[in-house]
N, C-alpha and C positions, 0 to 999 in steps of 0.2 A: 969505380964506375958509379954514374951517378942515379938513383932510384928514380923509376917511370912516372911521373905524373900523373894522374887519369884526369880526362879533361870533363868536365860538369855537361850536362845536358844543353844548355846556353850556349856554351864555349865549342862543346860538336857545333852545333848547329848553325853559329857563327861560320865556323871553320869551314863547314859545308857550302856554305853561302859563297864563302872567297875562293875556295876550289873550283867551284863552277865558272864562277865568272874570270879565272886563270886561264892563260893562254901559253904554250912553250914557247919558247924564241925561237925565230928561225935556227934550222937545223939543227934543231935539238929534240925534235919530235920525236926519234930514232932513239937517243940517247933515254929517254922517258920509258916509251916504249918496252925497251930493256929491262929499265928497272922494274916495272910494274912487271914485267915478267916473271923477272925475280923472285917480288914480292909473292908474286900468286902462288911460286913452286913453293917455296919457304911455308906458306898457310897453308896448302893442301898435304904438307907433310906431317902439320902438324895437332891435325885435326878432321872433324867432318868437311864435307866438302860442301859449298855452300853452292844452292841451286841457282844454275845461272841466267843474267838477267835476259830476259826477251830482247833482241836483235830491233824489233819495231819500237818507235816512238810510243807505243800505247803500253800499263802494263800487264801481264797478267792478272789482276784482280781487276780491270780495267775500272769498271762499274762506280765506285767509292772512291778509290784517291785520283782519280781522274778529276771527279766534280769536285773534289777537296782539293786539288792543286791547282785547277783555274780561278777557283774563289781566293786562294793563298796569292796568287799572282794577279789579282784585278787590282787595278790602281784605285789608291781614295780619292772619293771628288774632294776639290777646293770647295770652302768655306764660301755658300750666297756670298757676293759683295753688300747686299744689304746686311745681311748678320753680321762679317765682321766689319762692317758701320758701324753697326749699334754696340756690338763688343767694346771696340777702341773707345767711344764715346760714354761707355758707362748705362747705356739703355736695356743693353741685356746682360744679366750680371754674369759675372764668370763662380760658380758655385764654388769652386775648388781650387791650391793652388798647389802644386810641388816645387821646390827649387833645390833642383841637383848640384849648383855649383861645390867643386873642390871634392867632387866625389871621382872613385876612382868608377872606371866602365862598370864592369861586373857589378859593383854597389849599385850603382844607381840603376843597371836595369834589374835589380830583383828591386829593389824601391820603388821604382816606378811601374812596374809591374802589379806589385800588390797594391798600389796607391788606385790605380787604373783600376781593377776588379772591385776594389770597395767604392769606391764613387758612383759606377755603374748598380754594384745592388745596391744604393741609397737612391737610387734611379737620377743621379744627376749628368745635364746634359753638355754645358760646355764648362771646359777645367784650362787653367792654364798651367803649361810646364814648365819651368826654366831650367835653362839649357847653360846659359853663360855664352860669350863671344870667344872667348877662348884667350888665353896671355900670348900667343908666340906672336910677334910683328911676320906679319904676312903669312899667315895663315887660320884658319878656323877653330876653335877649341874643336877638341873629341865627343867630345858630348854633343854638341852642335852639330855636328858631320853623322857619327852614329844615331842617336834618337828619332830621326827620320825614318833610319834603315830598319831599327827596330820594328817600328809601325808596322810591317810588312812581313815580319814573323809568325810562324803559325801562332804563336801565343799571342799574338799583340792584334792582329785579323780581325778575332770577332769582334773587340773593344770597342775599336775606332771606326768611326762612320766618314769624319775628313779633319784636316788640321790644315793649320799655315802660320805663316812668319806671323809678331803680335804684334801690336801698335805702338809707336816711340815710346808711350804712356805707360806700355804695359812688359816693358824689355824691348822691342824693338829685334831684332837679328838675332837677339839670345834666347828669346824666348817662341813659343809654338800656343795659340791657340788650339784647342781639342777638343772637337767634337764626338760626345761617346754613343755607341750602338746603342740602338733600344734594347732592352732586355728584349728575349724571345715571351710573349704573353701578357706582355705590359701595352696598356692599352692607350695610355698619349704616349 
């Protein structure tokens, strides 16, 4: 039999991200249903019993992860069209660059990740990412698809203020303009 995994804090949280947005196939709701039934007997035998969650959309602590989950969930604004004007064209410099090609997922979001935090306390404001176009004919590299999705992660949230595609110049499709949060107390 083969030894359990444990999946890294990223890797949940991923995982949680695609669970939610999963749907059963027709008539197999039932089928699901079941198993999770299952599941539940299986844990409450084998342990404490974990208090169950509130029936209402709001949650018990309502107060806190309320205002922290609609801040997780606001979309970022697009990038002024005049900034990335001046971006593509070299008027406003890009501080910063990463380029993740040939990296595997996981690598390149704890890299980009730490890369993102240090730029920030060096208080700088727009970075460019590279992403790569990806090699499969007819389709998007991984990197291209995910590093979007990332953005929107409780970890990646407070960072980013907006991004978008970069200019032919500058990668073109494979790359992200990035615009970073102000530090909180920084005063331009």
């Amino acid at each position: 039999m083969a030894k359990e995994k444990k999946l890294s804090t990223e890797d949940r949280i991923l995982w949680g991200k695609v669970a939610r947005s999963a749907r059963p196939m027709p008539g197999r709701l039932d089928d699901l249903e079941e198993l999770l039934g299952e599941a539940a007997e299986t844990k409450a035998g084998s342990g404490p019993e974990p208090a169950p969650a509130p029936s209402s959309p709001e949650r018990a602590d309502s107060g806190l992860s309320l205002s922290r989950d609609r801040a997780e969930h606001r979309p970022h604004h697009p990038l002024e069209r005049p900034v990335k004007r001046k971006l593509a064209k070299g008027r406003l410099t890009l501080e910063a660059r990463i380029d993740l090609h040939g990296m595997i997922q996981s690598e390149a979001h704890g890299l980009l990740l730490q890369f993102l935090l240090r730029a920030r306390e060096r208080g700088l404001r727009h970075v460019l990412v590279i992403t790569g176009k990806g090699t499969s004919l007819g389709s998007d590299g991984a990197l291209k698809r995910a590093v979007p999705l990332w953005f929107s992660l409780p970890e990646f949230r407070p960072l980013i203020s907006s991004y978008e595609p970069a200019a032919r110049n500058h990668g073109g499709e494979g790359a992200l303009y990035v615009r970073l949060a102000r530090a909180k107390g920084s005063a331009s």
